[in-house]
C-alpha positions in Angstrom: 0.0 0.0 0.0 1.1 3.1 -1.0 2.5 5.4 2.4 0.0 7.4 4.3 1.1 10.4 7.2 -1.8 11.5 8.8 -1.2 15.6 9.5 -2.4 17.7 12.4 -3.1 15.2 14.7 -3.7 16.8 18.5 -5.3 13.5 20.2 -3.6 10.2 20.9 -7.2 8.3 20.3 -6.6 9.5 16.4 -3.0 8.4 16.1 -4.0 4.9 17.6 -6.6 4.9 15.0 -4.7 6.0 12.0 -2.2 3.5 12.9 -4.4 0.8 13.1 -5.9 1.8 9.5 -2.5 1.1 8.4 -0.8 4.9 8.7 3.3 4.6 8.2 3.8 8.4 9.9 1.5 10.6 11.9 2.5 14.6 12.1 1.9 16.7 14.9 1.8 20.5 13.9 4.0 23.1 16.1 3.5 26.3 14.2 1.0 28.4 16.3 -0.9 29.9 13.7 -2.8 26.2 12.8 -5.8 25.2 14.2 -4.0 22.1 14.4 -1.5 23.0 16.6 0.0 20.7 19.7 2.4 21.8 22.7 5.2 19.6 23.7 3.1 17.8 26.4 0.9 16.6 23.7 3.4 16.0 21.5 4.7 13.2 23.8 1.6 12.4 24.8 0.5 11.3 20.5 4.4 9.7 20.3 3.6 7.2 23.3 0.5 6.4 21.4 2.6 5.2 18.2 3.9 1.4 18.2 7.4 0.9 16.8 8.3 1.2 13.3 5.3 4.4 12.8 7.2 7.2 13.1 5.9 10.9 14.3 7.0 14.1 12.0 7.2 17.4 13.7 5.8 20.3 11.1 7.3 23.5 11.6 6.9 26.8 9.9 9.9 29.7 9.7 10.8 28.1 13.0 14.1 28.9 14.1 16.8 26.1 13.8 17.1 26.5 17.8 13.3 25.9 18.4 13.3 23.1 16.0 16.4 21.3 17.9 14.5 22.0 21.3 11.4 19.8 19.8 13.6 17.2 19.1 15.6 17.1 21.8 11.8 16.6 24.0 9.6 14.6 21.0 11.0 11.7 19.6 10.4 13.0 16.2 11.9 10.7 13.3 11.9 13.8 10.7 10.9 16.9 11.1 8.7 18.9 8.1 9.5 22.0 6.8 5.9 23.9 6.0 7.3 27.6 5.3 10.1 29.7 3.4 13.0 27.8 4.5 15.4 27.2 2.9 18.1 24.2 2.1 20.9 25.9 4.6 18.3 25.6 8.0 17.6 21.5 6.4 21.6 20.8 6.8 21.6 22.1 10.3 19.0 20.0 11.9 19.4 16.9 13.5 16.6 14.7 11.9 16.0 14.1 8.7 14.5 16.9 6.6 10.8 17.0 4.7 10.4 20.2 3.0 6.8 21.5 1.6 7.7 23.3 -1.9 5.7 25.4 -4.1 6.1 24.6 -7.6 5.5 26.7 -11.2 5.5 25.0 -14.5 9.3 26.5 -14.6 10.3 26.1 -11.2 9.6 22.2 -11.4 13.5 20.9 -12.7 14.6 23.8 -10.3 13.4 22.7 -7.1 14.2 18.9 -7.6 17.6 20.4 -8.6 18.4 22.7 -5.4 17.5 20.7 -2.8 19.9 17.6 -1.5 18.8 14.5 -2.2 18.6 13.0 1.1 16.0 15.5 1.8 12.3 14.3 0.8 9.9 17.1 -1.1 6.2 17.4 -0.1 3.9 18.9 -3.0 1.0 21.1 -1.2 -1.3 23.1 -2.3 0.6 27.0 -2.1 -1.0 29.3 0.8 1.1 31.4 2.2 -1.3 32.5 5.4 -2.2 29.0 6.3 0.6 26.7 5.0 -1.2 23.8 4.7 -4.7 21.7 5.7 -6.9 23.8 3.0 -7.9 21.3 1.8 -7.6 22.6 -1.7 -6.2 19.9 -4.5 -2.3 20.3 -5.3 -1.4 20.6 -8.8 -0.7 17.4 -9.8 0.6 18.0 -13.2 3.5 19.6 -11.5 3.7 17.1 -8.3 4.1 14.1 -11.2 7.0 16.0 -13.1 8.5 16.4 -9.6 7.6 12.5 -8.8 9.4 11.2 -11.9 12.7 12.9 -10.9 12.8 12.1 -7.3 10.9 10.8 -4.0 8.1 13.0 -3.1 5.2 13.1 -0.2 1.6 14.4 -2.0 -0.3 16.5 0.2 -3.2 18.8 -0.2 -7.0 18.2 -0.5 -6.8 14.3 -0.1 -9.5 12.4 0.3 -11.6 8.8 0.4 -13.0 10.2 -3.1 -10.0 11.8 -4.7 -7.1 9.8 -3.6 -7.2 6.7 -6.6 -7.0 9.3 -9.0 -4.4 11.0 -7.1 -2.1 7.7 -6.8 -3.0 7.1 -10.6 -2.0 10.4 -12.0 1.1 11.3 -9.7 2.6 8.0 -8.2 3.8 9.8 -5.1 6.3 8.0 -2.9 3.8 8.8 -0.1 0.9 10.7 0.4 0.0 13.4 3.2 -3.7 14.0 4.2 -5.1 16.2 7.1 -8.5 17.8 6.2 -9.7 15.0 4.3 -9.9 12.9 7.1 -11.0 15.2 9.5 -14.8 16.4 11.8 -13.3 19.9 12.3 -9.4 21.0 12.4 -7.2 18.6 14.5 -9.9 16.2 15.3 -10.1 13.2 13.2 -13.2 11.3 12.0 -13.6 7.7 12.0 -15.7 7.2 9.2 -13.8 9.4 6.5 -10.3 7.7 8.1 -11.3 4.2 7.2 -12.6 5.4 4.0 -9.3 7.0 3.0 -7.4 4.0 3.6 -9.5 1.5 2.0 -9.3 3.6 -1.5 -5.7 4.1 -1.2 -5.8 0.3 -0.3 -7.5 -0.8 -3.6 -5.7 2.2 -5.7 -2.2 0.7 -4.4 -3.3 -2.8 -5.8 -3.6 -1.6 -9.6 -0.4 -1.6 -12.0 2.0 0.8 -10.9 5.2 1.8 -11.2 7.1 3.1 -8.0 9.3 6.3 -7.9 11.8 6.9 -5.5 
C-alpha cells in the first residue's frame, strides 16, 4: 500500500486509529498559527501512542533552527517537516531528517528537484502562504508528477476517500499526506472518513504501478 502520514493530529485516540488503519507516519503540527496546533506535552503524549516502526513528524513553519532542535531534543520525532520559506541551509543544520513542503511553477519544477539535497524528501502542497497547509484545496498534480518522476516525493493537499485513486493514478507519489480530508473539524479526526481514506488508497495501491523513489 502506497504510504499514508496522517497531519495535524492533536489527540492520541486519532494516532491509535490511524495507525491501526495502516498509517506509516503521523504529524503533529508546532507552528502556532494552525488550528491544528499541539504543545510539547501533547506531542509526547501522540508519540507514546505510536507502536514501533510508525514514526511521528514534527511540522514547523519559519521556525528557528534552535526551536526546531528543542522539539527534538523533547519529542521523539523521526523527521521533522519544513511547512514555510525555509530554505536548504536551515535542512543541513537539523538533526533529523528533513521534509520540505515546496511550491512549484511550471518553470520552477527541474529547479526545485535540482536545489534541494537528495537525502531530503519534497512534499507537494497546495501554495497558501497565510495558512501553509490543511486547506484542503487539490495540489497541482501535473506539477507534483514531473516532480515525482525525478525524485521521492510526499503528496499532500486536498486528499480524500474520493480523490485519492485518482491522485495515486496520476502522480505515483512516494507517499501521500492527508489532514482535512480525514477530519470532523481542524485537528480532530473522523472515524468514518479515516477508514474510508485508507481503503481507496488500499484498492488504488493494488492496480499496476510503477514506484518512484
Amino acid at each position: 500500500m502506497t504510504r499514508v502520514k496522517v497531519c495535524g493530529v492533536t489527540r492520541p485516540a486519532d494516532a491509535e486509529m490511524a495507525v491501526d488503519l495502516g498509517a506509516s507516519a503521523i504529524g503533529v503540527v508546532t507552528w502556532r498559527g494552525s488550528p491544528r496546533v499541539v504543545a510539547l506535552d501533547q506531542a509526547r503524549d501522540i508519540a507514546r501512542a505510536l507502536p514501533p516502526f510508525v514514526v511521528l513528524v514534527g511540522v514547523f513553519v519559519n521556525a528557528p533552527a534552535d526551536e526546531v532542535r528543542r522539539w527534538c531534543e523533547h519529542v521523539p520525532l523521526a523527521a521533522v517537516q519544513l511547512h514555510g520559506d525555509e530554505g536548504p541551509s536551515l535542512a543541513a543544520r537539523l538533526p533529523r531528517p528533513v521534509i520540505k513542503a515546496v511550491r512549484l511553477t511550471p518553470t520552477t519544477v527541474d529547479v526545485v528537484a535540482e536545489v534541494w539535497p537528495g537525502e531530503v524528501t519534497l512534499l507537494v502542497d497546495t501554495d497558501d502562504r497565510a495558512r501553509r497547509g490543511g486547506t484542503g484545496r487539490v495540489a497541482d498534480w501535473a506539477l507534483a508528477a514531473r516532480l515525482a518522476r525525478r525524485r521521492r516525493s510526499i503528496l499532500a493537499g486536498g486528499l480524500t476517500a474520493g480523490n485519492v485513486a485518482e491522485a495515486i493514478r496520476s502522480v505515483q507519489p512516494w507517499a501521500l499526506d492527508v489532514a482535512s480530508g480525514v477530519e470532523a473539524s481542524p485537528g480532530v479526526k473522523d472515524a468514518g472518513r479515516m477508514r474510508a481514506f485508507f481503503e481507496a488508497v488500499r484498492v488504488a495501491s493494488a492496480g499496476p504501478r510503477t514506484e518512484n523513489g
